[in-house]
Phi, psi and omega in degrees: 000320166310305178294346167312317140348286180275349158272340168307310235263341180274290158334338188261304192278358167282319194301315175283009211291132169282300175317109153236024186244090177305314188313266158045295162241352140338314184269290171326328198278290173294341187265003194261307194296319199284281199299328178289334192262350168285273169344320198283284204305323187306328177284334180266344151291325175287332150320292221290334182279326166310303191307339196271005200250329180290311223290306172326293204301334184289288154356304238267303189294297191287013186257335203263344146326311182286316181309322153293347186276307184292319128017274172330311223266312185303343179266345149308294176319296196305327187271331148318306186273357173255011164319301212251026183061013179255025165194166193277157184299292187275013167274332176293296155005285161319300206285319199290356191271338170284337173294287192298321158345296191299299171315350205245351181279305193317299189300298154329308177292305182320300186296302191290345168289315201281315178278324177314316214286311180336286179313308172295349166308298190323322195267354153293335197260300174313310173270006171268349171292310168333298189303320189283303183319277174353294166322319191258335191286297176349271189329309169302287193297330184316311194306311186303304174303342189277343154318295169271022146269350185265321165293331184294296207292323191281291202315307200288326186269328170273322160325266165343320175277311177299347178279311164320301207280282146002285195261024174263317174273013184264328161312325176091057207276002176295313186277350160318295194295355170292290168317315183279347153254328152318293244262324165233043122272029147239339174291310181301356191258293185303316166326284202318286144016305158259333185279346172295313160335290183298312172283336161288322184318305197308304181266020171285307186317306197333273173359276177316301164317318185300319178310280160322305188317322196294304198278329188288276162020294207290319193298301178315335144314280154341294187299317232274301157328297179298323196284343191286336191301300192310318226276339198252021191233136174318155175262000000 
């Protein structure tokens, strides 16, 4: 009952928390779980000697039962046989009156082994209601401790991270990403820039071409003109 105690007493002040060190009854926890199943196997040997001890004893009432029967039958015999003349009356007498003597301890022993035996029934059914409580208190705290070790293993991991994330901006990792974005919005600004460039490059040739495209047209007009001229004036 104590550790039971002190492990309730671990469970109440985590539930509350009092406790700020988890690991702590964790430990305290598992050696308590450790000592209740030490304490379980010590109840089931001790179950296991009672019973073996009701059981004798039970053995024990019908062997000295039976031993009144026999008794019974052997004081019978003795009286039967001075019935019948093979032994004198008053010897028989005697033997048949130490028979039933013997028969009423045999019966008397029977009865007080046989209530010995009861009690130790009695004392067997208690301890397996121990064992089965034992059993389910096990059982319950083992659940529990896995629980706060899976809340212990979450809270630490979150921790940890949040310890990260914490010392990645005490770093200045905002203002890295800051920097690295200025740095391609002046690359994407300088692109855009040269394509402005390349592209007045491109029409100016345009221009220019178009331009030529024009007087070689005109000449070629010109030439066109004269030959009609030639072609239509007297010789």
């Amino acid at each position: 009952m104590n550790i039971l105690q002190r492990i309730i007493r671990i469970g109440k002040a985590h539930s509350h928390a009092l406790i700020n060190d988890l690991e702590s009854p964790i430990i305290m926890g598992e050696q308590g779980i450790r000592e209740l199943k030490d304490q379980l196997q010590q109840s089931i040997q001790g179950l296991a000697t009672v019973k073996a001890l009701a059981i004798r004893r039970k053995n024990e009432a019908q062997q000295h039962l039976e031993k009144s029967s026999e008794y019974e039958q052997k004081a019978m015999l003795l009286i039967k046989k001075a019935m019948h003349g093979n032994m004198d009356s008053t010897e028989s007498d005697r033997l048949a009156k130490e028979a039933l003597k013997r028969k009423e301890l045999e019966e008397s022993t029977s009865r007080q082994v046989n209530q010995e035996a009861e009690q130790l029934e009695m004392e067997v059914a208690k301890l397996q209601v121990h064992i089965q409580a034992l059993k389910a208190n096990i059982a319950k705290w083992e659940s529990e401790l896995k629980t706060l070790n899976a809340r212990l293993q979450i809270s630490q991991a979150t921790k940890d991270i949040n310890l990260k994330m914490t010392g990645m901006d005490s770093e200045g990792t905002v203002d890295m990403l800051k920097r690295m974005k200025e740095k391609v919005e002046h690359e994407e600004a300088l692109a855009s820039a040269y394509g402005d460039i390349v592209s007045q490059s491109t029409s100016v040739d345009e221009e220019i071409g178009k331009a030529l495209n024009t007087e070689e047209e005109t000449a070629e007009v010109a030439l066109q003109k004269l030959k009609d001229q030639l072609k239509n004036s007297p010789e």
